[in-house]
N, C-alpha and C positions, 0 to 999 in steps of 0.2 A: 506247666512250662509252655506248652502250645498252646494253650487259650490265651497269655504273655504275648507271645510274640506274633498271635491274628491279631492281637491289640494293638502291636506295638505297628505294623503292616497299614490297619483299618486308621490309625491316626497319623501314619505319614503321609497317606494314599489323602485324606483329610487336607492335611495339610501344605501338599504340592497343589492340590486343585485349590486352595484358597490365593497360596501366591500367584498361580497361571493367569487366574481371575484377577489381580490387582496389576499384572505390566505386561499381559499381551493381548487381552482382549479388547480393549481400547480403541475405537473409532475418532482418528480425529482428522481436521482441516487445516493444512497449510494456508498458513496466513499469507495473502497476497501483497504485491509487493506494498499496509495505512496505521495506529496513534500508537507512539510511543517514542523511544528512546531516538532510533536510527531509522535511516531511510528504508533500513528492511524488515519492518514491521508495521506493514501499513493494515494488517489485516483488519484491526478494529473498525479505522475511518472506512465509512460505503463509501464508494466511487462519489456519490452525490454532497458529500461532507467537505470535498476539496472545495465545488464553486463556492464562488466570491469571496477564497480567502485570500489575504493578503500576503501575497513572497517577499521574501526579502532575502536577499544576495549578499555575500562577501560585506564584511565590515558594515553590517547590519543596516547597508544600504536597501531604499524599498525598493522594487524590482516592479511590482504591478498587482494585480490580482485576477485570479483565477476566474478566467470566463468559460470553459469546456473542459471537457475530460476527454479525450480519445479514447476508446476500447478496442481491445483486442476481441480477436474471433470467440474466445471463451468468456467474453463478458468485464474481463478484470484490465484496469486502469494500465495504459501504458504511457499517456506524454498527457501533459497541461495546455489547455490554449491560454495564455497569460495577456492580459491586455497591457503596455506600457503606461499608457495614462490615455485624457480626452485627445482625439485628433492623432493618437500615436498608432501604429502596429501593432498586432499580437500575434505573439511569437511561441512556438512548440516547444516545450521544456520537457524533456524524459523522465518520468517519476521515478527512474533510479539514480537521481542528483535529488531531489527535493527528500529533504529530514521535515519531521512530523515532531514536536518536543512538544510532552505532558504539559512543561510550564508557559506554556505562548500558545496560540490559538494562528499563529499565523504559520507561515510554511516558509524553511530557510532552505537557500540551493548554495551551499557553500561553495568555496571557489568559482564562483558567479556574481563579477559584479557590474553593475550597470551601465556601464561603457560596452561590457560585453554581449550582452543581453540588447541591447541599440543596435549593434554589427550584426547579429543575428539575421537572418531572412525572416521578411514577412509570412505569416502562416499562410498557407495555399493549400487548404481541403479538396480531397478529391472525392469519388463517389464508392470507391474501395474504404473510406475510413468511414469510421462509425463512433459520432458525436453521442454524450451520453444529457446533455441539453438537451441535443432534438429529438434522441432516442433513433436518429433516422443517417444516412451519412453526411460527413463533415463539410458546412458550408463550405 
């Protein structure tokens, strides 16, 4: 009876250290704000996967495409420098308006449409941001 139940002890004590091991010892990495579904799962795209893709705005008007990446202090994407077109402005766009979708390779800023993106201010870099083009701060 008690060589039973050191058995029965030695395979539970077995078998809590196997589940411990399978859901808490686990390291893993919050995805920053890049590919998939919604705009909050950008972890896949690297910061350098957005230049020169194509946005597109509200009623899958085109909006421009990606000239720069702004970064935050910690390295991870915060705003788009978006070019309008030749001779146009480019303008700042916050990567948490811009969705990332499996099935398009372009980048949509929903409720963003190109009238509103025109009204916008011109981009004006200053020497606090840090462009991920020049690796250096933002023209």
């Amino acid at each position: 009876m008690r060589t039973d139940l050191i058995a029965a002890v030695a395979a539970l004590a077995l078998l809590s250290g196997a589940v411990s091991a399978q859901t808490g010892t686990a390291t893993t990495t919050p995805a920053s704000p890049a590919v998939g579904e919604t705009s909050q799962s950008f972890g896949v795209l690297h910061p350098e996967g957005f230049l020169e893709k194509n946005v597109i705005g509200a009623g899958d008007q085109a909006i421009g495409t990606v000239e720069d990446v702004l970064l935050g202090p910690d390295g991870r994407p915060l705003r788009l420098i978006v070019s309008t077109g030749p001779g146009a402005k480019d303008v700042s766009i916050e990567l948490s308006r811009v969705e990332v979708r499996s099935d398009s390779d372009a980048l949509f800023v929903s409720g963003l449409t190109r009238e509103e993106v025109e009204a916008l201010p011109a981009f004006a870099g200053d020497a606090s941001m840090t462009s991920l083009s020049a690796g250096k701060p933002a023209k």
